[in-house]
Backbone bond lengths (Angstrom), bond angles and torsions (degrees), N, CA, C in turn:
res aa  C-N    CA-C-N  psi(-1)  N-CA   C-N-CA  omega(-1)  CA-C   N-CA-C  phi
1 X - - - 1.443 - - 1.528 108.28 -
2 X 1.122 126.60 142.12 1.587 138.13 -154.93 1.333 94.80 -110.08
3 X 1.331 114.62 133.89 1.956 117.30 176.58 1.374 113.40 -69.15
4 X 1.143 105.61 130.11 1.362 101.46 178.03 1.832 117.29 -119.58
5 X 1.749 97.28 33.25 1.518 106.93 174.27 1.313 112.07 -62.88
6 X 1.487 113.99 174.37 1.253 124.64 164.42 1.369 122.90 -79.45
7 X 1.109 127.55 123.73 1.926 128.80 -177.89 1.396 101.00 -53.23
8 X 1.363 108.49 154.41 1.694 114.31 168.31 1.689 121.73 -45.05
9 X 1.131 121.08 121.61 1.597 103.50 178.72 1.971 109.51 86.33
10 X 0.856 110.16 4.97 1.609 114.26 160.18 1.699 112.14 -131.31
11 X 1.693 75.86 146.83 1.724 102.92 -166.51 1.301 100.91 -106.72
12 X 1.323 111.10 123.09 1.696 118.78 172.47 1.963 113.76 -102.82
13 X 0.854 121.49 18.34 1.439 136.01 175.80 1.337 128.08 144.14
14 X 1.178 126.89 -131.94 1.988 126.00 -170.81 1.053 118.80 68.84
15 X 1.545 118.33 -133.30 1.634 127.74 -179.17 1.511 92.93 -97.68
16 X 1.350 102.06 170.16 1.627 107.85 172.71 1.685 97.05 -90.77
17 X 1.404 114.91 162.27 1.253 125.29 168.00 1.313 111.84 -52.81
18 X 1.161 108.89 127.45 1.691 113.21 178.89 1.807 123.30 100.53
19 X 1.466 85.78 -17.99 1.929 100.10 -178.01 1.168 112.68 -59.65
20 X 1.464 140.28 116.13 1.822 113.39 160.34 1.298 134.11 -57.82
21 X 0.922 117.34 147.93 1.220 130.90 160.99 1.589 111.88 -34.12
22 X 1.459 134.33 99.62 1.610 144.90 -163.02 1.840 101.10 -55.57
23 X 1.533 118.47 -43.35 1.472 140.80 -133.26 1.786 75.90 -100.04
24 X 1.585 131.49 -62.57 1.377 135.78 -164.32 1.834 101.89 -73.92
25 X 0.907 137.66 -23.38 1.295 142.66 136.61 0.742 145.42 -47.26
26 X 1.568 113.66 -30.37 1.883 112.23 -178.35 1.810 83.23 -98.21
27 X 1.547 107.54 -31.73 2.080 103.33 -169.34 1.890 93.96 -62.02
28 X 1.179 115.81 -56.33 1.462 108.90 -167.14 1.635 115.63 -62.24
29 X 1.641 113.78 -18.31 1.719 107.43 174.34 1.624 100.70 -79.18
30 X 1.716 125.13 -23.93 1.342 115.26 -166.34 1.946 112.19 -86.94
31 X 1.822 97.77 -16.53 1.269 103.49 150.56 1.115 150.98 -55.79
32 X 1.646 106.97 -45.58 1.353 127.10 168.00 1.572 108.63 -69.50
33 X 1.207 117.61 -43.05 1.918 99.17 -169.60 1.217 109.45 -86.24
34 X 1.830 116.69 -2.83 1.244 108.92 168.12 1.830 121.10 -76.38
35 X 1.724 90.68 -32.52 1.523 101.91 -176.57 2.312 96.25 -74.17
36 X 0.871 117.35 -31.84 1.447 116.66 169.23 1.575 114.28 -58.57
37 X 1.445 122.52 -68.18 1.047 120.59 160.32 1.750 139.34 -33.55
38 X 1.611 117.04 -23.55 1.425 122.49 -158.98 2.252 70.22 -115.01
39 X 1.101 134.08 -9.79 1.482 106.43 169.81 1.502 95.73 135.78
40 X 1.405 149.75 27.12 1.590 165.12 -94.40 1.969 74.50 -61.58
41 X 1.506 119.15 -105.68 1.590 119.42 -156.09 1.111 111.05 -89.24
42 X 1.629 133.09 -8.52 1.547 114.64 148.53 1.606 108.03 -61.14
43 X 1.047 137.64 -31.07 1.461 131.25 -168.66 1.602 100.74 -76.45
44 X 1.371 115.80 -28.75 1.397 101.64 -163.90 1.626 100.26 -99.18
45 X 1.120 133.47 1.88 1.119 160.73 158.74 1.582 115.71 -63.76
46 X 1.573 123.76 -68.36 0.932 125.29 149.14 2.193 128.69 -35.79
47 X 1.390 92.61 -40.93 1.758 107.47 -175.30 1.724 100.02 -72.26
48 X 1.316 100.70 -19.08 1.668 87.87 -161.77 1.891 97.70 -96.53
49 X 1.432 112.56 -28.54 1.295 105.72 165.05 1.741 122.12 -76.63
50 X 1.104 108.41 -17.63 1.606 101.56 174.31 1.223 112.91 -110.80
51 X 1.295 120.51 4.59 1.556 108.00 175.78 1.672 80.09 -164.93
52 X 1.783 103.11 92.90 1.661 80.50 168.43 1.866 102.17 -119.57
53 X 1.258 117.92 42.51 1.706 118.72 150.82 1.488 100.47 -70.30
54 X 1.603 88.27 -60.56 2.039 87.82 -160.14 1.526 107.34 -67.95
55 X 1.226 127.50 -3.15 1.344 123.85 -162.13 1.726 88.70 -106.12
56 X 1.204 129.80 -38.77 1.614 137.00 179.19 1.698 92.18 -55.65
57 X 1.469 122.29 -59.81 1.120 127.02 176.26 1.215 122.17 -29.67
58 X 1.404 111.56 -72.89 1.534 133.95 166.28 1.514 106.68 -39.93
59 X 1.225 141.48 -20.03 1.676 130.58 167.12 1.225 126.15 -96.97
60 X 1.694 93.05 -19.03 1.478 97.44 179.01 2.419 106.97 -83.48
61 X 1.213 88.18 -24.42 1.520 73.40 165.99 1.414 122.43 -101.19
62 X 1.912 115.20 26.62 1.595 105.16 175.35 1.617 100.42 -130.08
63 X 1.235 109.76 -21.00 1.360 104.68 167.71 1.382 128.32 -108.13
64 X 1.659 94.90 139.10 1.571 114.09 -165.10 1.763 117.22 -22.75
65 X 0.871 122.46 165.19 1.579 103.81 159.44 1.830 109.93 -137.94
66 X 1.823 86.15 130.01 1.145 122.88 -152.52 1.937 115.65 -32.87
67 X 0.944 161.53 85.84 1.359 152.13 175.82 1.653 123.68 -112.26
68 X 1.688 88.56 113.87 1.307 136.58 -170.26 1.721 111.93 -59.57
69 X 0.939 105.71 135.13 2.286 104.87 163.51 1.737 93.49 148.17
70 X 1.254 77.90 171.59 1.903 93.44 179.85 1.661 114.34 -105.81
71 X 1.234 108.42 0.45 1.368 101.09 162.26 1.859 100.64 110.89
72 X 1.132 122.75 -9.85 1.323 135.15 -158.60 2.679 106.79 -140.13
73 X 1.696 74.09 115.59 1.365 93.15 -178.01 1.749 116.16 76.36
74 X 1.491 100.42 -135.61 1.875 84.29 -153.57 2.185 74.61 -106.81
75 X 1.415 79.32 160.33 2.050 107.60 174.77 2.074 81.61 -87.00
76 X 1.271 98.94 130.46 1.547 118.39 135.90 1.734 119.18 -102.39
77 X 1.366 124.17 113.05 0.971 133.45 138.02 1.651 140.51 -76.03
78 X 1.306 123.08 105.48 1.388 130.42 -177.19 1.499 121.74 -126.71
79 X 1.093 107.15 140.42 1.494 106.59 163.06 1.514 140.40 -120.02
80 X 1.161 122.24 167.81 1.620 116.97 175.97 0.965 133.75 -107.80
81 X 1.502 131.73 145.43 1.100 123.85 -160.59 1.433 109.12 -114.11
């Protein structure tokens, strides 16, 4: 029987490249009008003074994370212990 997979780098159906995800789109609009509805940045304002672990949390998975260099040769990344 002869393979009849797909070669590396070819697409035989799904979303097209670039499509979102339908399911992470409709969850992130029912996020937002919920976070609008409960008070949008007085509420998150309020979350960060009474609970600001989970609210530190909450930025660290929406904002970018930061990466450093001048544009020229290789990035070293290190950390400290």
């Amino acid at each position: 029987m002869a393979g009849g997979g797909a070669k590396p780098g070819e697409r035989r159906g799904g979303r097209q490249k670039g499509t979102p995800n339908k399911i992470n789109g409709e969850l992130k609009e029912m996020i937002l009008k919920a976070l609008n509805d409960a008070g949008g940045a007085k509420y998150l304002q309020k979350q960060a003074n009474e609970t600001p672990a989970a609210f530190l949390t909450l930025l660290g998975k929406v904002l970018p994370l930061p990466i450093g260099g001048e544009g020229k040769g290789k990035l070293t990344v290190s950390w400290e212990n």
